[in-house]
N, C-alpha and C positions, 0 to 999 in steps of 0.2 A: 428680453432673452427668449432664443426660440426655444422648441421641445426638447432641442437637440443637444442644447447646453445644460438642460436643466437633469434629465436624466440619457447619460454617457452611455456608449453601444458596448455591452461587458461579453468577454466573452462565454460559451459554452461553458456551462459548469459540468466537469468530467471527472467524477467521483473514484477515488482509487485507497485501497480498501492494503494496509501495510499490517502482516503479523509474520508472526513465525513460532519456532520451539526446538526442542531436540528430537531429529528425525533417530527411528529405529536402525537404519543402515545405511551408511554412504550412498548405497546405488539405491534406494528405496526415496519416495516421497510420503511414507507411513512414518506420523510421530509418535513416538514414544508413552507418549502421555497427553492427549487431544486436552484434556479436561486443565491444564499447563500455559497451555498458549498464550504467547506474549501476544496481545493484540496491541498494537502501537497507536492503532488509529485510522477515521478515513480524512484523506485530503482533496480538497478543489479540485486540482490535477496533477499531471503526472509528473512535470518538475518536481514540484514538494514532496509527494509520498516518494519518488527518485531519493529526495535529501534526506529522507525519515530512517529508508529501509540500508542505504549507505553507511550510514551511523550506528543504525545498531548490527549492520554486521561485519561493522570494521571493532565494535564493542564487543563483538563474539570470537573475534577471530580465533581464537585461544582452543576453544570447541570446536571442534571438526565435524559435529553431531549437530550444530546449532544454524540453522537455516532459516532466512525472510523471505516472506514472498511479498510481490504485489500482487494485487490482484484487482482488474479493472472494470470496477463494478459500473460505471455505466454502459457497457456491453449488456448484461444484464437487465438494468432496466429500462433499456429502448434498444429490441432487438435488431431495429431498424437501419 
């Protein structure tokens, strides 16, 4: 078996970084309550935290104050 079978070409791992909470005003990105914060979680990449942050804010819809971000933390840690 060559190298090449034995360990598979994986792709980039590109960490993405899902929370949110209840913002202070519609047209504000200030929450309410930082110390609150739903952190959801970080994902491999941005498919999955795409599926994470879809979910809970279709689980929020109800809240009009209640806001997910991603946020695409390997930016971050390879400026490059």
């Amino acid at each position: 078996m060559s190298d090449h079978h034995k360990h598979p070409i994986k792709s980039k791992q590109l960490l993405h970084l899902v929370f949110g909470g209840e913002l202070e005003r519609l047209d504000s990105a200030d929450f309410r309550d930082p110390t609150k914060l739903d952190i959801v979680g970080v994902f491999p990449n941005y498919a999955s935290a795409h599926a994470a942050w879809q979910s809970k804010a279709q689980a929020t819809v109800d809240n009009a104050l209640m806001r997910y971000f991603i946020v695409h933390l390997h930016r971050f840690m390879d400026p490059a």
